[in-house]
C-alpha positions in Angstrom: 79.1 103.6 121.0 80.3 100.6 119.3 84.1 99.3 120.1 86.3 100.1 117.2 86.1 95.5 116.8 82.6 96.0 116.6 82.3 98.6 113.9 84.8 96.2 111.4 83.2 93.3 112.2 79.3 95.4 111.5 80.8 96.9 108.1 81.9 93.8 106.8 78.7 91.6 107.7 77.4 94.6 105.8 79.8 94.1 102.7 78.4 90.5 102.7 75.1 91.0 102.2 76.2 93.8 100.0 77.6 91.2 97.8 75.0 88.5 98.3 72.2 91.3 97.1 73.8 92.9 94.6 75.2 90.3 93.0 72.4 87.8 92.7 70.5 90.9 91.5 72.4 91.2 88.7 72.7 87.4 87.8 68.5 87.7 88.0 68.5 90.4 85.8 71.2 88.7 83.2 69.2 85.7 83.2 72.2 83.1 84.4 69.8 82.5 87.7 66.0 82.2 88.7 64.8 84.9 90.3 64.3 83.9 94.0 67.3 81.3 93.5 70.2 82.9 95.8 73.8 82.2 94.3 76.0 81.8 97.6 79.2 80.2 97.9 80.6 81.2 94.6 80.4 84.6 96.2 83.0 84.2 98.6 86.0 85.4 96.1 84.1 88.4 95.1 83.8 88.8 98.8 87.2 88.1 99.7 88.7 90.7 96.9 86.0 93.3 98.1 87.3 93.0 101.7 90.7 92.7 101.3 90.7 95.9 99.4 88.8 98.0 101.7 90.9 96.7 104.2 94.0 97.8 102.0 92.5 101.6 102.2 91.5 101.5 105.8 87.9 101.2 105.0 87.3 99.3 108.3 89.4 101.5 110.6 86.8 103.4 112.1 89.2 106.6 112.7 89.7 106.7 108.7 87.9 109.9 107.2 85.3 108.5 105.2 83.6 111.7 104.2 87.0 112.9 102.1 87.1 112.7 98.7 90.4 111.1 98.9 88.5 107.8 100.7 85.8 107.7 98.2 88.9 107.9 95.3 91.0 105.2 97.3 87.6 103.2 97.0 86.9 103.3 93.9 90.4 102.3 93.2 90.1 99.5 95.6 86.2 98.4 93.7 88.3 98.3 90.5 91.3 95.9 91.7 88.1 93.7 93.3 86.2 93.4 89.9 89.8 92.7 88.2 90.7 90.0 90.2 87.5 88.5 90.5 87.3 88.4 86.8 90.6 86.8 86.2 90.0 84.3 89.2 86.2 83.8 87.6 87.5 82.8 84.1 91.7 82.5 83.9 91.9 80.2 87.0 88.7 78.5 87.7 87.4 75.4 85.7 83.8 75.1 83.9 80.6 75.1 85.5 81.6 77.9 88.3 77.7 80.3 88.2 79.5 83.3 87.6 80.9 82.4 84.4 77.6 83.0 82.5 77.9 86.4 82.3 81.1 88.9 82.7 78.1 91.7 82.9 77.4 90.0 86.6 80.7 90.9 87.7 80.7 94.5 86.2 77.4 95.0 87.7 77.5 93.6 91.1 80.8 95.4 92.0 79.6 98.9 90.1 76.2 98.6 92.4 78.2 97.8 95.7 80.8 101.1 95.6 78.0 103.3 96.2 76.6 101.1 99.2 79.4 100.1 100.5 80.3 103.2 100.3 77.1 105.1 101.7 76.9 103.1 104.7 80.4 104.0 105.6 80.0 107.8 105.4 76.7 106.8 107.7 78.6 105.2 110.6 81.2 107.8 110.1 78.8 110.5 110.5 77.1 108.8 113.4 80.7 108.4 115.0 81.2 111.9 114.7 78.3 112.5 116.6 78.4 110.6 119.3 82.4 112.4 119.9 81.3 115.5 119.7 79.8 114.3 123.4 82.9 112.8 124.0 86.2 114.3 125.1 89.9 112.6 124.6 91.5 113.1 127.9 95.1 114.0 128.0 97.3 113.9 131.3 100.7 115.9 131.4 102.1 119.2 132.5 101.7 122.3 130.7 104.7 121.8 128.0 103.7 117.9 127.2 99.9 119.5 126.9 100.9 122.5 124.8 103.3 120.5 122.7 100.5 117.9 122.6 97.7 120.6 121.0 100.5 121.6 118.5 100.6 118.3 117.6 96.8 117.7 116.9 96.6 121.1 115.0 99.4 119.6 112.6 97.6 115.9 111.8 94.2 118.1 111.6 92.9 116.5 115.1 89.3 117.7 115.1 87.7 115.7 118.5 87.6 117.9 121.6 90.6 117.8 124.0 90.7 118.3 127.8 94.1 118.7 129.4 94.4 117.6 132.8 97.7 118.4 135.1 98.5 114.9 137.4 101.0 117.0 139.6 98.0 118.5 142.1 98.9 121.7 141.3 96.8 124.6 139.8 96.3 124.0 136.5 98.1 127.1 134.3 96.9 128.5 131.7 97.9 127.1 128.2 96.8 128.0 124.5 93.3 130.2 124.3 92.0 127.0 122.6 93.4 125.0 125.2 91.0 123.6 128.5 93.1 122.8 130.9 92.3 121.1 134.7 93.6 119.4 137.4 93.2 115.4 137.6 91.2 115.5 140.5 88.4 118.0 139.2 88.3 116.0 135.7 87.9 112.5 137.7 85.0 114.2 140.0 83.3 115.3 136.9 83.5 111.8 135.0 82.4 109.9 138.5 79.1 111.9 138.3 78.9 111.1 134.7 78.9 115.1 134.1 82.2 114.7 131.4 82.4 111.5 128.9 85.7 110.1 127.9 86.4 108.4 124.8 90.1 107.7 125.7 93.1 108.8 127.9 96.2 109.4 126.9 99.2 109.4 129.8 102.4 111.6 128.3 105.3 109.2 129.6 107.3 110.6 132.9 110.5 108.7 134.9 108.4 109.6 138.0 105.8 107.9 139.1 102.0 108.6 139.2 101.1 109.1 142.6 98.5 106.6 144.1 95.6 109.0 144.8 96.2 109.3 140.3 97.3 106.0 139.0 94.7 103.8 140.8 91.6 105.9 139.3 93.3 105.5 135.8 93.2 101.5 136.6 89.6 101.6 137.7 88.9 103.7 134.8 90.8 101.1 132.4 89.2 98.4 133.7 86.0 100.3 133.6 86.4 99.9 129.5 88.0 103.6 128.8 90.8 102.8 126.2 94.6 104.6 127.9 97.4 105.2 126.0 101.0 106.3 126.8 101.7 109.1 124.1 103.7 107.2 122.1 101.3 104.3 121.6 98.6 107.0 120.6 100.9 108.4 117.6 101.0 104.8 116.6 97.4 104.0 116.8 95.4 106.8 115.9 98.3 108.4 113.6 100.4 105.6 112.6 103.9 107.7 113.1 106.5 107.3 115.7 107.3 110.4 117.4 110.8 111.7 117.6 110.4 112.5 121.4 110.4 109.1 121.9 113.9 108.5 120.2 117.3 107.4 121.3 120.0 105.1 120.7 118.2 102.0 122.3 114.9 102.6 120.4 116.4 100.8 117.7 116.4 97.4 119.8 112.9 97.4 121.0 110.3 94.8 119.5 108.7 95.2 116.3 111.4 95.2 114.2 110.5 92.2 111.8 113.0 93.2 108.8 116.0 93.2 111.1 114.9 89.8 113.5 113.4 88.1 110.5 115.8 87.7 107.0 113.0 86.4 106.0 110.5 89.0 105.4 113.9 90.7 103.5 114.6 87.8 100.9 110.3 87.6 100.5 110.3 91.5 99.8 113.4 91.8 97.6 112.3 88.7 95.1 108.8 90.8 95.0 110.9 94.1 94.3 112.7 91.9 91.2 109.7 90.7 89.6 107.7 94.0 89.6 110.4 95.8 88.3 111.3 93.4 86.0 107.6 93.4 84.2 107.2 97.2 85.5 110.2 98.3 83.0 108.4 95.5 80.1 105.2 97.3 80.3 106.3 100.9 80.8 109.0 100.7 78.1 106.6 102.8 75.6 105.5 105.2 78.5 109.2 105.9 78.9 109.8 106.1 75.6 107.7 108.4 74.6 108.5 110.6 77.6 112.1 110.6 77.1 111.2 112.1 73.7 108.3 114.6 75.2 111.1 115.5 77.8 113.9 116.1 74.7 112.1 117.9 72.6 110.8 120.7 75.0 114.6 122.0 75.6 116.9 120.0 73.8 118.5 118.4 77.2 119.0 115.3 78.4 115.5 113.1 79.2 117.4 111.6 82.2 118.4 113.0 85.4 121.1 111.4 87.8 122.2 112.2 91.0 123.9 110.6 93.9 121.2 109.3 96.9 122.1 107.5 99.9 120.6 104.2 100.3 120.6 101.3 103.0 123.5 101.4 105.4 124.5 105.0 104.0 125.8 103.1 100.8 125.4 106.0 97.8 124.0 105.3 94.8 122.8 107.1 91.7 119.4 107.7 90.9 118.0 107.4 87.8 114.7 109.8 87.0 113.1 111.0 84.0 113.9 114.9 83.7 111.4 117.1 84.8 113.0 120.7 85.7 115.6 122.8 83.6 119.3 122.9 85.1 120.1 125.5 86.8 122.0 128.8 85.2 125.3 129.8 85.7 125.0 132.1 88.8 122.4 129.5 90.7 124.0 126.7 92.9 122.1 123.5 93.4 119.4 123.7 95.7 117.4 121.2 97.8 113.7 121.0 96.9 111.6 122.0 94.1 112.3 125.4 92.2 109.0 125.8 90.6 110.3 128.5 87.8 112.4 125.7 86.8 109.9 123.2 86.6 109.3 122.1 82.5 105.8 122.0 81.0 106.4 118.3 80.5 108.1 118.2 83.6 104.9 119.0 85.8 102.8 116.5 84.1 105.7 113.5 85.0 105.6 114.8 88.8 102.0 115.0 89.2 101.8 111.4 87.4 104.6 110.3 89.2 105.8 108.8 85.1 109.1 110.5 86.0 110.2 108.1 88.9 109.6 105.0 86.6 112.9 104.8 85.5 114.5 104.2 89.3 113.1 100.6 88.6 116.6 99.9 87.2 117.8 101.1 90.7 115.3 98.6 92.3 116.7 96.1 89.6 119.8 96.4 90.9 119.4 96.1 94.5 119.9 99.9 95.2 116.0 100.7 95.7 112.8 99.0 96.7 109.5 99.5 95.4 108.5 100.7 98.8 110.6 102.0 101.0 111.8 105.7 102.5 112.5 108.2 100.2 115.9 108.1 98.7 117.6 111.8 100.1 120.7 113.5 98.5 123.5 113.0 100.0 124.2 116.5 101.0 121.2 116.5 102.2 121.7 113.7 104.7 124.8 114.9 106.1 123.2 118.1 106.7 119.7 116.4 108.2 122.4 113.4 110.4 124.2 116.7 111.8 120.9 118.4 113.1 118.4 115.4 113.7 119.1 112.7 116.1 118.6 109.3 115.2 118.1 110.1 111.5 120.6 107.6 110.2 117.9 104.7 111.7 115.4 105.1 108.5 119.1 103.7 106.5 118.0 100.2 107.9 115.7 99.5 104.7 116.2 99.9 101.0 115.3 103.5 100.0 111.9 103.1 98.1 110.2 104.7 95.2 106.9 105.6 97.1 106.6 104.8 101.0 104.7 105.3 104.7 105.9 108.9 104.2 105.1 109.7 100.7 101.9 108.9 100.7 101.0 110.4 104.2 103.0 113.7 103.9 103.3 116.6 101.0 106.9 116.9 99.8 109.3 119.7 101.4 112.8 119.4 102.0 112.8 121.9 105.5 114.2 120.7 108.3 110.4 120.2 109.9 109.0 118.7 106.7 111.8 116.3 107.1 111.3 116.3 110.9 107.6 114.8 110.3 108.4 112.5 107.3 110.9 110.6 108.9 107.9 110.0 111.7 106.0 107.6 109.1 109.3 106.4 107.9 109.7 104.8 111.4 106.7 103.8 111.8 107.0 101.8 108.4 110.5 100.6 109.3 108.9 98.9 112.8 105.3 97.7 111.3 106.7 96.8 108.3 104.5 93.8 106.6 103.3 93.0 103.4 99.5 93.6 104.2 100.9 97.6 104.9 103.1 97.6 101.4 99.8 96.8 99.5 98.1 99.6 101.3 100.9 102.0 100.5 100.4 100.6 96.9 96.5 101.6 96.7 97.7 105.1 97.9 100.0 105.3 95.4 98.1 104.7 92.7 95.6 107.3 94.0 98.0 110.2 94.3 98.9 109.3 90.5 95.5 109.5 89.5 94.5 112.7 91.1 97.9 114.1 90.1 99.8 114.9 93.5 102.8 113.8 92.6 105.4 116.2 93.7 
């Protein structure tokens, strides 16, 4: 089974000659080159935009699902912003004489001939990959509450590759979940020495003991051997890209990886991006808004706008600015948290599913309160309430509150304590991996939940 290198570096020498095929095919059939004359170098932009989007979308991660239709519609999306910017580079940017400028149909057609390769061959090594771990088993090594908390935890993210839980202590293994194999360390090592049990990684739940010698000196010969281990937390990263709350404290804050709080940079870079989208986001949305505002005025007779206090970075408040969407509440309710779906307008549920209705917070980014990308921005009753019961909730206050983020576009909206609980695990992970490479992505998924209407 190829390493996880060796399956990016084989999809993208297939995205090349992707490109180099479909490309000159379609300058052969348009006439602006010889058949049997190969156009080349002035492929490499095409090429570059192809792979940078797939990248965006995860297309070379090979733990992405590539059979969903969510992929396929985050590639398509991606295909689009590759024939977009190839066209503008082709004939905005670059001077005379450049071989793709004879024809705009060359572009259209070499990029609407690669999504369905590029896309095929994907779903192939995926389905291969799957496969191959169905023979495989991820190996996990803790006691009977880390494993059992550990199979919850797969259920949740939807964890499909078979698990074998193996108890390091030397005792008996107890019984766990019905679904749930469990072992002792020595009889899964006998089994994986006589090749009888394959292992495609092992993952080591964190412990202030130590593993004793007769354990921790087979997990280095297996390491060394080329079987990928990983401490609990560094799997959440890797395979889910979260930060689990176990892991939290009041020192987790100072580890490494925090490049927004070491580097002012990254900060001054981010915040000049956040002015000039919003500025040209509120130029070009001005008649969407418009003609919203009206839509949302006309239905009831209320106000189109809908303001309420958020807490932003440092626990500053703030108030948001949104396009209505529900009806206010009557007499005998009280405000609520969450969504009230009764109250929910007509009008309203085409803004939320579009996400048109969270246009207007570009003011707030305008003025420094929000970013484009960020955590979502709570109410402030809310996060008094979440700061009292969760610990360490006030860290995801480091950044500017964002209109879509890590969490947004990885988690369905709910304002329960557990929904809250798991969305503040990719809000972490975004506030430590934070880099513009990873806002793009977020960007891409974005603009797929808007055009398959999950906005919430």
């Amino acid at each position: 089974m190829m390493t996880p290198r060796k399956t990016a570096a084989l999809l993208l020498a297939l995205d090349a000659l992707c490109v180099l095929v479909c490309f000159n095919a379609a300058a052969w059939a348009r006439g602006i080159a010889s058949p049997g004359h190969w156009i080349t170098w002035p492929l490499l932009g095409p090429l570059a935009f192809l792979a940078s989007g797939v990248y965006l979308i995860d297309g070379y991660r090979d733990r992405t699902d590539m059979l969903s239709l969510d992929f396929a519609s985050q590639h398509l999306i991606a295909m689009v912003g590759a024939t977009l910017a190839t066209l503008l580079l082709t004939f905005a940017v670059i001077p005379a004489n450049y071989p793709l400028q004879g024809s705009r149909a060359v572009t259209l057609l070499g990029f609407g001939a690669c999504l369905p390769l590029t896309l095929a061959y994907r779903r192939s090594l995926y389905l291969r990959r799957i496969r191959h771990q169905e023979r495989h088993h991820l190996l996990f090594i803790g006691d009977r509450v880390s494993s059992e908390a550990f199979h919850g935890e797969c259920l949740r993210n939807g964890f499909n590759r078979p698990v074998l839980y193996a108890d390091a202590s030397g005792a008996p293994a107890t019984e766990g979940h019905a679904d749930m194999e469990r072992r002792t360390f020595r009889e899964v090592l006998a089994e994986i020495e006589t090749s009888r049990l394959s292992v495609e990684a092992i993952v080591l739940r964190e412990s202030g003991r130590e593993l004793p010698g007769d354990i921790s000196q087979p997990l280095v010969e297996l390491y060394f051997k080329g079987v990928p281990t990983y401490t609990l937390e560094l799997f959440h990263q890797v395979y889910w890209r979260k930060i689990p709350l176990y892991r939290l404290n009041q020192t987790w804050l100072f580890q490494e990886g925090f490049k927004i709080a070491r580097e002012p940079v990254f900060e001054r870079l981010k915040r000049a991006t956040d002015i000039a989208c919003a500025v040209s986001g509120l130029v070009l949305a001005a008649p969407v808004l418009l003609a919203a505002a009206l839509a949302v005025r006309l239905e009831d007779g209320g106000p189109a706008l809908f303001r309420q206090r958020r807490i932003g970075r440092n626990r500053h408040p703030f108030t948001v600015v949104k396009l209505r969407s529900m009806r206010a509440p009557g007499p005998a309710q009280t405000p609520a948290p969450g969504v009230d779906p009764a109250r929910i307008t007509r009008v309203g549920r085409f803004l939320r599913a579009t996400r048109i209705d969270e246009l207007p917070q570009l003011w707030n980014v305008l003025r420094g309160e929000m970013s484009l990308i960020g955590p979502r921005a709570e109410w402030e009753d809310l996060v008094r309430h979440y700061e009292q019961e969760i610990p360490c909730y006030h860290f995801r206050h480091l950044v500017r509150p964002g209109i879509t983020g890590w969490a947004q576009v990885n988690y369905p909206y709910g304002a329960t304590l557990e929904n809250t609980l798991r969305k503040l695990e990719f809000d972490l992970y975004y506030i430590r991996h934070f880099s513009f490479l990873l806002d793009a992505s977020i960007v891409l998924k974005t603009i797929h939940t808007m055009l398959v209407g999950k906005g919430k």
